[in-house]
Residue frames as a rotation matrix with the C-alpha (Angstrom) as fourth column:
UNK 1
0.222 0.913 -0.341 8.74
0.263 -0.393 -0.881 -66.09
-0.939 0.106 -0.328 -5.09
UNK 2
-0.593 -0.404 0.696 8.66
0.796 -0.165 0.582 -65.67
-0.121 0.900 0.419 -8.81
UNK 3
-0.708 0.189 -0.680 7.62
-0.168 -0.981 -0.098 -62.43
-0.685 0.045 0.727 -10.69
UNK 4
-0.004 0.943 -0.332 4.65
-0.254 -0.322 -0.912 -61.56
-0.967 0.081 0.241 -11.88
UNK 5
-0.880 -0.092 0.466 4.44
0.475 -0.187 0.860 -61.93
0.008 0.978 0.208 -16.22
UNK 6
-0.981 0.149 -0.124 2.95
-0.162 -0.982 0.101 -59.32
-0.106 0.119 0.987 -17.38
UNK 7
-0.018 0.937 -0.349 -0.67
-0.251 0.333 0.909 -61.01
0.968 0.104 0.230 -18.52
UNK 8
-0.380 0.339 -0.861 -1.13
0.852 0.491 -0.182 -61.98
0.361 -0.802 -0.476 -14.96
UNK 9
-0.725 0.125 -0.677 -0.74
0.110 -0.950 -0.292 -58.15
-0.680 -0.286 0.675 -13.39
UNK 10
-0.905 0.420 -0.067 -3.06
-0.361 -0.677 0.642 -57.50
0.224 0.605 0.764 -16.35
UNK 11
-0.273 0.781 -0.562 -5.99
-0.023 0.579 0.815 -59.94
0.962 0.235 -0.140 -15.13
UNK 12
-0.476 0.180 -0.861 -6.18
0.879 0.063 -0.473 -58.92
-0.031 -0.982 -0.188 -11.69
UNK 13
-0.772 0.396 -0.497 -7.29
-0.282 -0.915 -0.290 -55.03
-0.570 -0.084 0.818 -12.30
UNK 14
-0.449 0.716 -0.535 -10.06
-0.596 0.205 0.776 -56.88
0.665 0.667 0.335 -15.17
UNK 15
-0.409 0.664 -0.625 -11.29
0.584 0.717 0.380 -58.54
0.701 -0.209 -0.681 -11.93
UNK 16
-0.501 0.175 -0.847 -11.74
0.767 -0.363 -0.529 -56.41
-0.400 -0.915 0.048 -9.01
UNK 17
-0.929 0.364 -0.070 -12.35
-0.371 -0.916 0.154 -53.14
-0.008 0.169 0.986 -11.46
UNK 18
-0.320 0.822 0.472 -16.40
-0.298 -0.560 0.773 -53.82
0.899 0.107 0.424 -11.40
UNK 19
0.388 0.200 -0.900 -16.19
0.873 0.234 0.428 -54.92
0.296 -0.951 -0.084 -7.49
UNK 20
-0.587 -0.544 -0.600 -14.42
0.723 -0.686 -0.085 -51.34
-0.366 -0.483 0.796 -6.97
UNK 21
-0.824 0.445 0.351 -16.83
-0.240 -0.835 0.495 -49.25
0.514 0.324 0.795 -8.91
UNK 22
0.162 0.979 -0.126 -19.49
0.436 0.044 0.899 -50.70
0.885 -0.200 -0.420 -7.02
UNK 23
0.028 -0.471 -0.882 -17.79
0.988 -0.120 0.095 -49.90
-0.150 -0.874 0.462 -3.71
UNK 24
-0.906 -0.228 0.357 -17.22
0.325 -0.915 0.239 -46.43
0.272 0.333 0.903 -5.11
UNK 25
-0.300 0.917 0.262 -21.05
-0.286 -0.348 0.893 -45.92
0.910 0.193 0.367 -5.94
UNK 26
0.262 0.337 -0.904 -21.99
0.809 0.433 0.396 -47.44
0.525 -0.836 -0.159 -2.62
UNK 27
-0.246 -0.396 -0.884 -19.90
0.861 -0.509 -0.012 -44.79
-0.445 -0.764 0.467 -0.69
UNK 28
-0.995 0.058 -0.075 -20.84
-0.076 -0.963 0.257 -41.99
-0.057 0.262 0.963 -2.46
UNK 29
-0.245 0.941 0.232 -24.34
-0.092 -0.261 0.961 -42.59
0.965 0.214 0.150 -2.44
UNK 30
-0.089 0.656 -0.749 -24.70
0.840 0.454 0.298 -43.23
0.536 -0.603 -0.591 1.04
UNK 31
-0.856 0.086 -0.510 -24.12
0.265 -0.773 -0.576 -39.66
-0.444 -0.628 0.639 2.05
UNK 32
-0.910 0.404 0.097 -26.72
-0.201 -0.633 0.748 -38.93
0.363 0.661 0.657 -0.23
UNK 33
0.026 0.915 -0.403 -29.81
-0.006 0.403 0.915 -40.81
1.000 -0.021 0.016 1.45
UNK 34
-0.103 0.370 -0.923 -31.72
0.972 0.236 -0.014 -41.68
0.213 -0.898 -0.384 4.74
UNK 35
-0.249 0.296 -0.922 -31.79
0.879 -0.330 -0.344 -37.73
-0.406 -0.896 -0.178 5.43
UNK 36
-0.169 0.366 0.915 -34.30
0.877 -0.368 0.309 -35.20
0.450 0.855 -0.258 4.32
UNK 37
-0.754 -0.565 0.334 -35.03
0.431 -0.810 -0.398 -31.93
0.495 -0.157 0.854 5.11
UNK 38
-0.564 0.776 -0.283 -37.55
0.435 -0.012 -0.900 -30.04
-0.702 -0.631 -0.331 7.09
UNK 39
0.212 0.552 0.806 -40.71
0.508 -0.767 0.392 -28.58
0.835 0.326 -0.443 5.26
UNK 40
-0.728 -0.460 -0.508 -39.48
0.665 -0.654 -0.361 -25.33
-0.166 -0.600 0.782 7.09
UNK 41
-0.668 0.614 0.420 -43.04
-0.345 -0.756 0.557 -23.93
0.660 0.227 0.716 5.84
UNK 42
0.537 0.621 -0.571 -45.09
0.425 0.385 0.819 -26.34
0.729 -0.683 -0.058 8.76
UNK 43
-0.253 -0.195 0.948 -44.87
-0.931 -0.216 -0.293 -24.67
0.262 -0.957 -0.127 12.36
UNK 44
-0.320 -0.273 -0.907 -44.18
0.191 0.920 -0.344 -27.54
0.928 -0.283 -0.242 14.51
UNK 45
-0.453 0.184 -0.872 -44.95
0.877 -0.082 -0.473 -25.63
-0.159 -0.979 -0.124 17.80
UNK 46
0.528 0.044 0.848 -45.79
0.021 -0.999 0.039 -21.93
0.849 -0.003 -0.528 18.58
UNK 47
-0.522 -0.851 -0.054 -43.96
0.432 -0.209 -0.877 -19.69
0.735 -0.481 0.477 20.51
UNK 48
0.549 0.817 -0.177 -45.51
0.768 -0.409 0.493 -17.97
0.331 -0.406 -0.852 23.42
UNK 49
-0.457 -0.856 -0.241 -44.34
0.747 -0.222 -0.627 -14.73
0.483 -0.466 0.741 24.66
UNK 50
-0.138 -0.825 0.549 -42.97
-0.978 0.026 -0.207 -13.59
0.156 -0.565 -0.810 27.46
UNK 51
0.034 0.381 -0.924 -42.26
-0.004 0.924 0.381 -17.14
0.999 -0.009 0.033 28.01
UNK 52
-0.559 0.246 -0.792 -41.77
0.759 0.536 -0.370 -15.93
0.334 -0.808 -0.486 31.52
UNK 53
-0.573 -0.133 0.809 -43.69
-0.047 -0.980 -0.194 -13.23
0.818 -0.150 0.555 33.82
UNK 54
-0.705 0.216 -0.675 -44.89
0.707 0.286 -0.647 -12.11
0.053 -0.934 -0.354 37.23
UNK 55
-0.315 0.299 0.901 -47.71
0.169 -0.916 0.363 -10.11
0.934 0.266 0.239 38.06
UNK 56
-0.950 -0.310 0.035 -49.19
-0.103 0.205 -0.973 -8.98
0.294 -0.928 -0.227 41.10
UNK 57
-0.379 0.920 0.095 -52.88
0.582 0.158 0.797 -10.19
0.719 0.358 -0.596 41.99
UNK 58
-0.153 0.321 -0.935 -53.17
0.832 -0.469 -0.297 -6.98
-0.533 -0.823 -0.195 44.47
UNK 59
-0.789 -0.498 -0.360 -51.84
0.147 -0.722 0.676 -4.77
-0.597 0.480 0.643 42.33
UNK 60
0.147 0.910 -0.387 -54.78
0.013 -0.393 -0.920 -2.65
-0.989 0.130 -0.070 39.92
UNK 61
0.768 0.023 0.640 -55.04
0.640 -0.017 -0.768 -2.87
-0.007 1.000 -0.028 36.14
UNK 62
0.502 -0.273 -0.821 -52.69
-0.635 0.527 -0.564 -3.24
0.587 0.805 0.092 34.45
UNK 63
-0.283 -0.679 0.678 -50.65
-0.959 0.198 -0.202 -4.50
0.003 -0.707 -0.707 37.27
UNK 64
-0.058 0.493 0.868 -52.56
-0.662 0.631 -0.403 -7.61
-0.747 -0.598 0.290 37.63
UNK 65
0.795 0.513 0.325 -52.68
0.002 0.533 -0.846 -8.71
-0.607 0.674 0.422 34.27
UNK 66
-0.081 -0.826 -0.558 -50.03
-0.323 -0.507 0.799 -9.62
-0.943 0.245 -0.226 31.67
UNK 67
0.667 0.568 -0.482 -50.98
-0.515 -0.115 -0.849 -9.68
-0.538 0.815 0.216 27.83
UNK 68
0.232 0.092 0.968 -49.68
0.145 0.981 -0.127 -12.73
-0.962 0.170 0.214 25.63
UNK 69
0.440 -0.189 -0.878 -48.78
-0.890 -0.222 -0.399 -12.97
-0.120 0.956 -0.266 22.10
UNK 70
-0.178 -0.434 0.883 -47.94
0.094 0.886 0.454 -16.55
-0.980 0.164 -0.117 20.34
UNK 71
0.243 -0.074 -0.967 -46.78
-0.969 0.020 -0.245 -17.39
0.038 0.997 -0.067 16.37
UNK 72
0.944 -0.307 -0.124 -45.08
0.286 0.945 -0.161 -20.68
0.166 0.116 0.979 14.86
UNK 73
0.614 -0.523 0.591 -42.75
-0.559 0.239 0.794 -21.97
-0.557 -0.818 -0.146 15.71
UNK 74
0.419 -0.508 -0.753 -39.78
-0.863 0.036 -0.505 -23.01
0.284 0.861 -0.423 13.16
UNK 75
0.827 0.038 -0.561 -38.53
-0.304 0.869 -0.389 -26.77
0.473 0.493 0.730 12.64
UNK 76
0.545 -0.807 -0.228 -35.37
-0.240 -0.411 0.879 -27.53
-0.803 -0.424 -0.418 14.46
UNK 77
-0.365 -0.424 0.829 -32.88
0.780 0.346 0.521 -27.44
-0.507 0.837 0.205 11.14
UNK 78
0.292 0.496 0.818 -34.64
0.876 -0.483 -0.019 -24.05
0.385 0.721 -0.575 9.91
UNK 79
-0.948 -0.304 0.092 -33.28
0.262 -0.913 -0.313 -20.73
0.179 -0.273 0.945 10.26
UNK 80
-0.092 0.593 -0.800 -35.92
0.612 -0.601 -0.515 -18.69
-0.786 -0.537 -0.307 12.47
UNK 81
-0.767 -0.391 0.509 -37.79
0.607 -0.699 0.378 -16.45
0.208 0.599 0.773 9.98
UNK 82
-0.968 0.121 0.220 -39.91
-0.251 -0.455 -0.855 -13.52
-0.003 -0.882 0.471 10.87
UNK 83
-0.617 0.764 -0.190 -43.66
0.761 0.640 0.102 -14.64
0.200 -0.082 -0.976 11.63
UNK 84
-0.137 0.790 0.598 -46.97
-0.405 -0.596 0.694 -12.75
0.904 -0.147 0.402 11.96
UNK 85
-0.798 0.359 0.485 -48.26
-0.545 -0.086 -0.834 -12.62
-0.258 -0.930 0.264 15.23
UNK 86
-0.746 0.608 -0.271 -51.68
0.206 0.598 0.775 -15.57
0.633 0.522 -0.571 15.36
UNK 87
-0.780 0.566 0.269 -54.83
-0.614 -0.606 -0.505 -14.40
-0.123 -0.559 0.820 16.42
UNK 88
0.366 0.928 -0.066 -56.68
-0.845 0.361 0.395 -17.49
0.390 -0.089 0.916 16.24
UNK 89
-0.595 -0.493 -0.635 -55.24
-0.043 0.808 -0.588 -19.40
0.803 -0.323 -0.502 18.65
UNK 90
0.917 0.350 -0.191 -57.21
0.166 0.099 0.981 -20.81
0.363 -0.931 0.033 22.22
UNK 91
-0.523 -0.636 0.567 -55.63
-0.523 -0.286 -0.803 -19.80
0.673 -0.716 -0.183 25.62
UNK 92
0.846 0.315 -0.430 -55.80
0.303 0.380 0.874 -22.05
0.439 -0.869 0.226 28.62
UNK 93
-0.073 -0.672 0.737 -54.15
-0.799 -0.402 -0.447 -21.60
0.597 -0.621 -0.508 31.53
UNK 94
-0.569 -0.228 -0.790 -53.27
0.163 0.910 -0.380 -24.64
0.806 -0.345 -0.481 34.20
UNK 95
-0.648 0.044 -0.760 -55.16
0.699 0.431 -0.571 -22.69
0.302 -0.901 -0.310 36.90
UNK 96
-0.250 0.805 0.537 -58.38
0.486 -0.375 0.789 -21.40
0.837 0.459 -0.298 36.10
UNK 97
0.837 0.333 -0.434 -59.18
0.546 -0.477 0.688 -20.61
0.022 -0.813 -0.581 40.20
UNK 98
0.405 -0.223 -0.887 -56.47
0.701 -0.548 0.458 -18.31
-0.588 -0.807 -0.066 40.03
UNK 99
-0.921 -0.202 -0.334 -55.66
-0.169 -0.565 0.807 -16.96
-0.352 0.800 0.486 36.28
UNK 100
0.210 0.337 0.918 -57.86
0.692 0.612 -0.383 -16.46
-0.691 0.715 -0.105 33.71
UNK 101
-0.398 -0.831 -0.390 -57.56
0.226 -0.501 0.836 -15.52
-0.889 0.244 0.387 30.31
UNK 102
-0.123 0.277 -0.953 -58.64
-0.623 -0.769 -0.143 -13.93
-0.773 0.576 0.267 27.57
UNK 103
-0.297 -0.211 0.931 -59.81
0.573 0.741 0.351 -15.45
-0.764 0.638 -0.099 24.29
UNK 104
0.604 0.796 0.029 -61.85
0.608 -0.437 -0.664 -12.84
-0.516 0.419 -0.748 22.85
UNK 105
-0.570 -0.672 0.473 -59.76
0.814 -0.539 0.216 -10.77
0.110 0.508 0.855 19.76
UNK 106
-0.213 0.039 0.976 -59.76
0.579 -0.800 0.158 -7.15
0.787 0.599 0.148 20.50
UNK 107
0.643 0.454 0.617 -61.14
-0.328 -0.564 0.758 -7.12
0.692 -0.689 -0.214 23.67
UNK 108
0.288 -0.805 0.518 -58.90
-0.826 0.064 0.559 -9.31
-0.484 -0.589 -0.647 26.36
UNK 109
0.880 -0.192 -0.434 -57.04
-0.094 0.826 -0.556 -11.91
0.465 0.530 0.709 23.67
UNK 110
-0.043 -0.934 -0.354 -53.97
0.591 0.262 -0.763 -13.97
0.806 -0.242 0.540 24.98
UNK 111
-0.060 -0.015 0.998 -54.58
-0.518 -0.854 -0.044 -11.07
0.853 -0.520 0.043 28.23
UNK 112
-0.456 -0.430 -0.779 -53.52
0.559 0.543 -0.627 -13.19
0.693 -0.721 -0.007 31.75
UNK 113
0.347 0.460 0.817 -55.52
-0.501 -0.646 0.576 -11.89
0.793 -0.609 0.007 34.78
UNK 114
-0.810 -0.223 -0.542 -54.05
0.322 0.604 -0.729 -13.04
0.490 -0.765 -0.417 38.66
UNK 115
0.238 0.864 0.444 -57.17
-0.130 -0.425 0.896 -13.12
0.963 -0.271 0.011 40.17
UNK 116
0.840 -0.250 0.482 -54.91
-0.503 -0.024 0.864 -14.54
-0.205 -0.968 -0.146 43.85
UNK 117
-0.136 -0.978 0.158 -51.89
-0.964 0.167 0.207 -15.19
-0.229 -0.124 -0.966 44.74
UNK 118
0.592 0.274 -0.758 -51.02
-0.486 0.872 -0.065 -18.69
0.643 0.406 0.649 42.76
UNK 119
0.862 -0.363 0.354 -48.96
0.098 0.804 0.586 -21.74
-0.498 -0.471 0.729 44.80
UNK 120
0.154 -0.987 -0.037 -47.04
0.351 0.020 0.936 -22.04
-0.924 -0.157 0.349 42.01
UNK 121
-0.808 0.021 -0.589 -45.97
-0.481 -0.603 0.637 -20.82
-0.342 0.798 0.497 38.38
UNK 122
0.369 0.866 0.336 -49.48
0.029 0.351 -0.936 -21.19
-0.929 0.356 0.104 36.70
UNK 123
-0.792 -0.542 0.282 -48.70
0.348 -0.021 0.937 -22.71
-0.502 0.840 0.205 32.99
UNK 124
-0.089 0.373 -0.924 -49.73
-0.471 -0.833 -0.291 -20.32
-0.878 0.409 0.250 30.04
UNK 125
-0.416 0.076 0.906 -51.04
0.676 0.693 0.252 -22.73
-0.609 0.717 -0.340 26.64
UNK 126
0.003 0.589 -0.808 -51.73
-0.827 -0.453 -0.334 -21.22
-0.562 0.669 0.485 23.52
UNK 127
-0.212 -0.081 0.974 -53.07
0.203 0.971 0.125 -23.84
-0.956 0.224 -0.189 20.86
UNK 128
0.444 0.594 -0.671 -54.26
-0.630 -0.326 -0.705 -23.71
-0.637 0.736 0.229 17.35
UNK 129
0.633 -0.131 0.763 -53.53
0.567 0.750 -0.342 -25.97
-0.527 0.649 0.549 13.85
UNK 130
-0.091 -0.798 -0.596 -50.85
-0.210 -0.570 0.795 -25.45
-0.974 0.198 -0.115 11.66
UNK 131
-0.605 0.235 -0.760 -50.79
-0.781 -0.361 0.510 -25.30
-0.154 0.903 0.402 7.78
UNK 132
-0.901 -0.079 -0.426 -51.79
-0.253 0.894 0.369 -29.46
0.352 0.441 -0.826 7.82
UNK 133
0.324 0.917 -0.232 -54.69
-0.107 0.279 0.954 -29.32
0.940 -0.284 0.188 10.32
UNK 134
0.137 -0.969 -0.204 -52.32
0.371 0.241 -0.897 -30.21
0.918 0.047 0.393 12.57
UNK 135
0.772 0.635 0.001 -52.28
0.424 -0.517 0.743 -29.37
0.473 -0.574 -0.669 16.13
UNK 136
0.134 -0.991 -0.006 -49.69
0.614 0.088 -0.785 -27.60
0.778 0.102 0.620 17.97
UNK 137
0.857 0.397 -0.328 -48.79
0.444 -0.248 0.861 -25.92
0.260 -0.884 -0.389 21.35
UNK 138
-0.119 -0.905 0.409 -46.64
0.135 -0.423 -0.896 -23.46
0.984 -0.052 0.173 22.98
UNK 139
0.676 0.064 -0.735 -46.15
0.727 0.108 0.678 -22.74
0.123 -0.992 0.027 26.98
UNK 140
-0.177 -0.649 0.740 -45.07
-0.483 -0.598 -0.640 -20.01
0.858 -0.471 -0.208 29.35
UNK 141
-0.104 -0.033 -0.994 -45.09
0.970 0.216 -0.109 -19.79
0.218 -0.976 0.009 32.66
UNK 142
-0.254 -0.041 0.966 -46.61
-0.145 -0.986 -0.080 -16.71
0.956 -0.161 0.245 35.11
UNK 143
-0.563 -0.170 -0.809 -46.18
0.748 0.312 -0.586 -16.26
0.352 -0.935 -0.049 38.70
UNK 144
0.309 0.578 0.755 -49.19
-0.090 -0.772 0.629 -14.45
0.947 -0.262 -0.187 40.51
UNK 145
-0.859 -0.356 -0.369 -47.70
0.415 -0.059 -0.908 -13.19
0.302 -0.933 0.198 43.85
């Protein structure tokens, strides 16, 4: 094997050097793309709370009845920040012949009545649009014994 001479060793780095800066720029730029952040100002869901509860459908006002309360719901990838309570959401419930609920602000909003004992947990929906028009849902769950 014979050594190098010195003009050779010099005409390899004058080839590869702009196949290695591209490589470079390639790898650094690819952390940089494909992933963007949430808009962490759109509610993706609402919460509902209690997401669980029991009441009893013997039992006399208040007993009988347990009283809702749903906001948005933050992006996953967003730090939870605090939220107004939403008063213009719809409430449905999964089982109208034994809950109903309240829609009316002021008087029985988001408010859960067991009107009989349910089968099983009866699901709690609150709906409503979010900044885009957007629709969006949250869900408990209440057990009328």
């Amino acid at each position: 094997m014979s050594p190098l001479k010195v003009t050779e060793f010099r005409a390899v780095p004058k080839v590869f050097l702009p196949s290695l800066l591209s490589l470079l720029l390639i790898a650094l730029s690819a952390g940089c793309g494909g992933h963007s952040s949430p808009d962490c100002s759109v509610a993706v869901a609402l919460f509902v709370s209690p997401s669980a509860a029991t009441a009893d459908h013997l039992a006399a006002a208040p007993g009988n009845k347990i009283s809702y309360v749903g906001g948005n719901g933050t992006p996953d990838g967003c730090i939870p920040q605090p939220a107004p309570l939403r008063l213009d959401l719809k409430w449905s419930v999964s089982d109208s012949t034994n809950v109903s609920i309240g829609n009316t602000p002021n008087v029985d909003y988001g408010v859960a009545t067991c009107i009989n004992a349910a089968p099983a947990p009866v699901t709690v929906t609150a709906s409503g649009l979010n900044k885009l028009g957007a629709t969006i849902t949250g869900t408990a769950t209440l057990t009328c014994k």
